[in-house]
N, C-alpha and C positions, 0 to 999 in steps of 0.2 A: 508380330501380328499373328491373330488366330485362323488356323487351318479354315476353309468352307466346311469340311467334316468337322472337324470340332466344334467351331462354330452352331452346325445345322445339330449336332447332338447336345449342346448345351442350352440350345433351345427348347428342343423335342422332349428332354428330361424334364422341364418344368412346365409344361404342360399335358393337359387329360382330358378327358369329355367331361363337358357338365354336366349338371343334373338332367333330371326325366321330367318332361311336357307330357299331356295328354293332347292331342291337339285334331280335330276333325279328319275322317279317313281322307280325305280328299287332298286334306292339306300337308299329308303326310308324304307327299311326291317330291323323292328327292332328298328328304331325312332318311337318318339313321335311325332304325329300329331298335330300340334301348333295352328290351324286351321278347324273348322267345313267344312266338304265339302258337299255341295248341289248337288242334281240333276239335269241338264239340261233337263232332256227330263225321263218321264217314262219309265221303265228295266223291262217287254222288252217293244219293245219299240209300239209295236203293235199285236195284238192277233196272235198266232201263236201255230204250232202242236208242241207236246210233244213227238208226235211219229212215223215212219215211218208207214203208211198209207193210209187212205180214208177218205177226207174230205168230210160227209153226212150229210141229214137233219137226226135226228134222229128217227121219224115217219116212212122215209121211210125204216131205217135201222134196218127189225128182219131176221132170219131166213128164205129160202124159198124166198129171194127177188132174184132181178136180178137190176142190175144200171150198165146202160153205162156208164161208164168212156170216161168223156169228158175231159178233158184235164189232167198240170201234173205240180206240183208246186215244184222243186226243193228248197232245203235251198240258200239262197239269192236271188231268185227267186219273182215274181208278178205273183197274179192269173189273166189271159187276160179274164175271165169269172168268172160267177154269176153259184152257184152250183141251176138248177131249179130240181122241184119238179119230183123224183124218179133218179134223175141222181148222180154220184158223182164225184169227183176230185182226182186222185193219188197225194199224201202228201208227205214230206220230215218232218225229224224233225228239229225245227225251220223253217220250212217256213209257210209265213204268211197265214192268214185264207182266204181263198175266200168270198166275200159274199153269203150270203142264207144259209152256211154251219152252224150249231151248235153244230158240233163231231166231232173228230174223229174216226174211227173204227181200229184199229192195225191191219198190214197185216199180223199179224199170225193168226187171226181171221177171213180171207177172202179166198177167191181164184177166181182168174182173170181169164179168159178164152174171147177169140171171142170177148176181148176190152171192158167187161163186170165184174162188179165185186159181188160176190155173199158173203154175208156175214153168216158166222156160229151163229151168235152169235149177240142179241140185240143190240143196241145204246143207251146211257143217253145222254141227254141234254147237253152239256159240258163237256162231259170228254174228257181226254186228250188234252185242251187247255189251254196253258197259257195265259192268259188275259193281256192286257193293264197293266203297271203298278200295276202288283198284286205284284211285290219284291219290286222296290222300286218308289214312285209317285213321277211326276215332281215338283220340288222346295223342297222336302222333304230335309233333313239330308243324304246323304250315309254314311258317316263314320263322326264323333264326334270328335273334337279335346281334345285330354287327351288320344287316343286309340294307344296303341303299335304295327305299322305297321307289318304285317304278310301277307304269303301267300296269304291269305281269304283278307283280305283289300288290296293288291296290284292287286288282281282277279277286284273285285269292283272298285275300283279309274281306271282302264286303261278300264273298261265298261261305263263310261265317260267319258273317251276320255283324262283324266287328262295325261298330261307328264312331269312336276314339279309339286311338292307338299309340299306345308309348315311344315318344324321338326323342333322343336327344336335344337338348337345349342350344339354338341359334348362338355363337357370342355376340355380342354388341361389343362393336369395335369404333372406338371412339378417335377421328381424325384429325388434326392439327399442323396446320402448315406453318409459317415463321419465316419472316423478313418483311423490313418495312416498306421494299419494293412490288412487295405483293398487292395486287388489286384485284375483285372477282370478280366471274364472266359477267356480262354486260356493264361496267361500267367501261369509260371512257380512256381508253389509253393515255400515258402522258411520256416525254422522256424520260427511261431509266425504269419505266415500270414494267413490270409482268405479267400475266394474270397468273390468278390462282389454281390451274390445270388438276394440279398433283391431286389435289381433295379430290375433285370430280374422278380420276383414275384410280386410284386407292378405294375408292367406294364402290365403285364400279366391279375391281378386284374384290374387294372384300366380299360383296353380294354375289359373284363366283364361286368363291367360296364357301358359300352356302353362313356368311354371314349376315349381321343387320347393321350398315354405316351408319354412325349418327357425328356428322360433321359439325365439327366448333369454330370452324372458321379460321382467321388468320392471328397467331400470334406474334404482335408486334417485338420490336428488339429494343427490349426492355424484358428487367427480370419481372416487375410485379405484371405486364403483361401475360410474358410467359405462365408465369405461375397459376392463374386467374385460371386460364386454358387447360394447362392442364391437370389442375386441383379436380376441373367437369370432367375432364376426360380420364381420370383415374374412377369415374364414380364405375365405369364401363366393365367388360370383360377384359377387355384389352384397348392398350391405347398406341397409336401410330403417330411418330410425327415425322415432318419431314424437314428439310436445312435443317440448318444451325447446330450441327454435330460433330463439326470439324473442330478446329483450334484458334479460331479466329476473334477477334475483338468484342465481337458481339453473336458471336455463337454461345449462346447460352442452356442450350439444350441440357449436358451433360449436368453444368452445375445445377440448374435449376430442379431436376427431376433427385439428384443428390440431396439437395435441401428437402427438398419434400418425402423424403426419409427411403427411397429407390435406391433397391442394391444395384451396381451394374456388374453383370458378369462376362462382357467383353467389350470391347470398344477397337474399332480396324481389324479386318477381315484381308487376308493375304489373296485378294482377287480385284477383276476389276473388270464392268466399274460395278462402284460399291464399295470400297474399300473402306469409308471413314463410320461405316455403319457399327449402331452399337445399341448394346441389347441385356434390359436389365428388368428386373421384378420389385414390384410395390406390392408390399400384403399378397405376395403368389400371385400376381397378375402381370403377366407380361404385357412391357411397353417397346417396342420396337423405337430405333430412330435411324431413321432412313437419309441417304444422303437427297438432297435438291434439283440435283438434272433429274429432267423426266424419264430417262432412259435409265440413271440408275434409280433411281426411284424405284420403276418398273420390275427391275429385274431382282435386286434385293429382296420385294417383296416377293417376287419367284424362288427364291431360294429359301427364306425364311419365313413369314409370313403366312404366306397362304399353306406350306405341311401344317403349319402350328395350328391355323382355324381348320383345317379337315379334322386334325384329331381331336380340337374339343368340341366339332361337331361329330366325332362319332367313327370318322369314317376310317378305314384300317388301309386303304391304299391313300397315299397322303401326296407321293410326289407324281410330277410329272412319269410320262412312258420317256424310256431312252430308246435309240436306234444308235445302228452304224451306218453313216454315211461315209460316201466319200467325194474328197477335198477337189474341186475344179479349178484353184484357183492360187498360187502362190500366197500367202500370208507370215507377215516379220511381225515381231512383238518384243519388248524387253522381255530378261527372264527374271526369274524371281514370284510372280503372283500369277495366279491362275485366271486365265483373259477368259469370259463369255462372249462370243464370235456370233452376231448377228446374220444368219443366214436365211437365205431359200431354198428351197427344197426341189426338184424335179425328177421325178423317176423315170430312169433309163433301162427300160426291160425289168431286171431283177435287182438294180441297184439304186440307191438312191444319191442323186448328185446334191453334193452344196456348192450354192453359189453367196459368193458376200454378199449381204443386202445394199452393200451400201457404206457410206462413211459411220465410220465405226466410232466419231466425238461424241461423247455423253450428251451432245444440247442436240442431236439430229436426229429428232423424234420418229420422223419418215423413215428410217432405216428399219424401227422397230414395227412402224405398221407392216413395214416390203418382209417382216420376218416370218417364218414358217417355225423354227426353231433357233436351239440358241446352243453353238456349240462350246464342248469345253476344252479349252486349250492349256496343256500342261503345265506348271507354273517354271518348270528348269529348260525347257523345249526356247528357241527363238527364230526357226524357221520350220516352216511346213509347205510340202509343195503339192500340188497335182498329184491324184492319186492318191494322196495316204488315206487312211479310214481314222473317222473321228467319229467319235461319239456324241451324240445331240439330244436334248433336252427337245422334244415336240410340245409346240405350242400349238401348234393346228394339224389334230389330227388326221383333217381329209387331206392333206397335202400328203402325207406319206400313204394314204390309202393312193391314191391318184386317181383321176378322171379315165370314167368307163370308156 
């Protein structure tokens, strides 16, 4: 069976970011920037106050002065005059510097009276102005392509004036579930039936990932079923399925997608759960096939899956954050395959405790909601007690921050 490392590098090798979108600044929250953006023009764009009050020479600005206020520069505003020597200008924030001015003075620091303004309190040379391109200089870089669009960079891109801006391309990740026990949400349960969970969770995941699901529904257990399925689903970026990957009667997964001219470049992964997963390429488009509990379902596509869609959306941190925790709780395992340990998280002063979420069977979905992380347990190891430090995969972040 294939290492989880070899495995996750023989994935990550055959995939890349796709192409460049233009796509509305607005809607660029959250893509990858495909694209270096420059500055047209120095931010700001011309020296200007920081604060509402008196643009002064600083000299003339101590204690005990008196300056007529000759004129009044509102924000978006031009000064019609030259600040001369003992006189001042009333300031807006953000509006631009007069000439002969080298301060500001804050008007909490003044009082005006008879068109005159009297300052409490010295003047330095340049305080409270922001200068000519002191954020960002003309022709400089504003934002770096490889940078995950955010607030703070949609602030920036639209203070250049940007109104399209180059992402990377979403994948369209096309989903397929399989078996004839399958039924989907709102129909009517019968014996022996399941509903079709896994679609709704894989898409769910996938649009996490900062992809676009487009779900095909259930392929029955039949090959021209199968094929039907996912002949639509090879049209995609990438295609997902889930059962029928094992070796069983009517597990048709592997041969199906082989007929349909799919190289596979592994099949069974030395972990668990997960283990019967297998992972192969049509025309350079990876198709994932995932085992059928929902738990590993889940976690498969934690390991696989979702790095593959970060990087061909773009994004250059691909996996989960790791910590080290440590173990509260005796745990046994066979040895041989490397276990993903369903845990909780609790922070104790400076450490972080794990605790089992729970029964740890592939079909006990509830363990995976109680989970905070997911730890990795050695594949040669078969006892672990209290106390030792293990290493975790964080699925929810605020769990290892902890409650203020």
């Amino acid at each position: 069976m294939t290492s989880l490392t070899d495995a996750q590098r023989t994935v990550l090798d055959r995939v890349k970011p796709l192409g460049v979108e233009r796509v509305q600044l607005l809607d660029s929250c959250g893509r990858v920037l495909a694209e270096d953006v420059t500055a047209g023009w120095g931010m700001p764009l011309n020296d200007n106050s920081a604060m509402d009050g008196y643009a002064v020479r600083a000299a003339d600005c101590v204690p005990g002065a008196s300056l007529p206020v000759i004129g009044y520069i509102p924000a978006g505003g031009k000064a019609d005059a030259a600040v001369a020597a003992g006189t001042c200008i009333k300031i807006m924030t953000g509006a631009p510097m007069p000439e002969g001015a080298d301060a500001v003075i804050p008007v909490e620091e003044t009082e005006e009276r008879d068109h005159a303004m009297f300052p409490a309190a010295a003047a330095t040379e340049g305080q409270h102005i922001r200068r000519k391109g002191e954020d960002v200089s003309a022709g400089a870089v504003a934002v770096r392509a490889g940078t995950v669009v955010s607030p703070a960079e949609i602030s920036m891109l639209a203070s250049f004036g940007r109104i399209f801006v180059p992402v990377y391309r979403k994948p369209r990740v096309a989903i397929v579930s399989t078996g004839d026990e399958l039924i989907e949400p709102g129909e009517t349960p019968r014996p022996g039936s399941i509903i079709n969970s896994n679609s709704l969770s894989l898409a769910a995941a996938v649009r996490e990932a900062g992809g676009e699901p487009v779900l095909l529904g259930i392929a029955r257990d039949n090959q021209n079923s199968h094929r039907e399925k996912f002949e639509a689903g090879l049209q995609a970026d990438v295609l997902i399925t889930s059962a029928g990957v094992s070796a069983g009667d009517r597990d048709f997964v592997r041969e199906v997608l082989a007929e349909l001219g799919a190289e596979q470049h592994f099949w069974k992964v030395a972990m668990k759960p997960g283990g019967p997963t297998a992972f192969a390429t049509w025309q350079g488009k990876p198709v994932f096939s995932l085992p059928g509990n929902p738990v590993s379902t889940m976690i498969t596509f934690e390991q696989f899956v979702r790095p593959a869609l970060l990087r061909m959306g773009g994004r250059q941190r691909i996996f989960r954050p790791t910590v080290i925790g440590v173990l509260r709780e005796r745990v046994k395992k066979k040895p041989g395959k490397l276990h993903f340990l369903r845990v909780r998280i609790e922070r104790e002063g400076v450490e972080l405790a794990l605790h089992v979420s729970g029964d740890q069977n592939t079909g006990i979905l509830t363990t995976m909601l109680r989970a905070d992380a997911i730890a990795m347990l050695p594949a040669e190891r078969t006892v672990f007690e209290p106390g030792e430090e293990l290493t975790v995969q964080v699925l929810r972040e605020d769990a290892v921050m902890g409650s203020d």
